[in-house]
C-alpha positions as CSV (number, residue, x, y, z in Angstrom):
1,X,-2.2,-3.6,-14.9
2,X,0.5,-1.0,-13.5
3,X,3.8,-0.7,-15.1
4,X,5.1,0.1,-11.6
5,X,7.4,-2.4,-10.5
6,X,7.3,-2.7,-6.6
7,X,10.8,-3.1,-4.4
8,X,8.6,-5.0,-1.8
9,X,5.0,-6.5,-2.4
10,X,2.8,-6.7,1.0
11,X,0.1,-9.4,0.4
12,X,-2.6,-8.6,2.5
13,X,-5.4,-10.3,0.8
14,X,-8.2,-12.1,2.9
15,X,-7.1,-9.5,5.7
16,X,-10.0,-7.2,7.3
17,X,-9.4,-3.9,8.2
18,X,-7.3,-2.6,9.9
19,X,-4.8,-5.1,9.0
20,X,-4.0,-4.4,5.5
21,X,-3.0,-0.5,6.6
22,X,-1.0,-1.8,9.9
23,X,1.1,-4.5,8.0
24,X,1.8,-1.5,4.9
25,X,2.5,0.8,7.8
26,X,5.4,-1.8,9.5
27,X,7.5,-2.6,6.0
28,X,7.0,1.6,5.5
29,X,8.9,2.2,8.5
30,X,11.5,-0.8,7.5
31,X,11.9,0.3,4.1
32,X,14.8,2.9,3.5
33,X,13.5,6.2,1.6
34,X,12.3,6.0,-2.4
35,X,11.3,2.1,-1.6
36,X,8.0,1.5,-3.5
37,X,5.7,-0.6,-1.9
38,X,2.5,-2.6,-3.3
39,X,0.2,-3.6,-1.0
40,X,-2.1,-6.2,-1.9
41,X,-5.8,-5.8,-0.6
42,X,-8.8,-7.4,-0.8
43,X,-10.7,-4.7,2.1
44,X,-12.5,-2.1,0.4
45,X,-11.7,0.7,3.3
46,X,-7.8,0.7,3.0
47,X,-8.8,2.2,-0.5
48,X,-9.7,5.0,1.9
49,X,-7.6,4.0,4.6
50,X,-4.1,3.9,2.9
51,X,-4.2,7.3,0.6
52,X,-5.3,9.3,3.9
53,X,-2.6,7.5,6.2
54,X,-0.2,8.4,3.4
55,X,-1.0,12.3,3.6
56,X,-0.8,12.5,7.2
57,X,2.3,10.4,7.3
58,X,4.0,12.2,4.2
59,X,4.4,9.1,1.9
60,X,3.5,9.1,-1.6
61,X,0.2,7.0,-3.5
62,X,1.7,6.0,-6.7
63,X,-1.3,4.3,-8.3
64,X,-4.1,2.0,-7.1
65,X,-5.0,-0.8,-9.9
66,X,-8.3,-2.9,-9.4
67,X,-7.8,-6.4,-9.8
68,X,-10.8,-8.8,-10.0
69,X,-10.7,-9.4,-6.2
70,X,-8.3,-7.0,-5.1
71,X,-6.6,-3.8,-5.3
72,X,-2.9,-3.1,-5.3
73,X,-1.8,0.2,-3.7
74,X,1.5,1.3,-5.0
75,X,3.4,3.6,-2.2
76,X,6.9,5.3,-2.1
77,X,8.5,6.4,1.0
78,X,9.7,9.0,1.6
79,X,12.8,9.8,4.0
């Protein structure tokens, strides 16, 4: 269990790749600067996916917590 508490959640559960990364990738560009973000996943790859998108992009990986079916990534933008 994270003790982040998200701004905005993105529940992309049930969602193959890429969709989990393309609908974190359209509230990122939405959200104003310092918003933190959890995505919900249930795709293995956007544990993958996500943290590299975030390094090229210049966003932040707070934390990634395993749930029994699904992951939640925890981003902050950056401006």
């Amino acid at each position: 269990m994270s003790t982040l508490t998200p701004d905005v959640t993105v529940d992309s559960r049930g969602a193959g790749c890429p969709g989990p990364l393309m609908d974190l990738i359209g509230k990122v560009k939405k959200a104003d600067p310092g918003t933190v973000i959890e995505l919900q996943t249930s795709d293995t790859g956007s544990k993958d996916d996500v943290p590299e998108w975030l390094d090229k992009a210049g966003h932040e990986l707070l934390e990634i917590v395993e749930h029994d079916d699904y992951w939640s990534i925890y981003v902050r933008t950056t401006g």
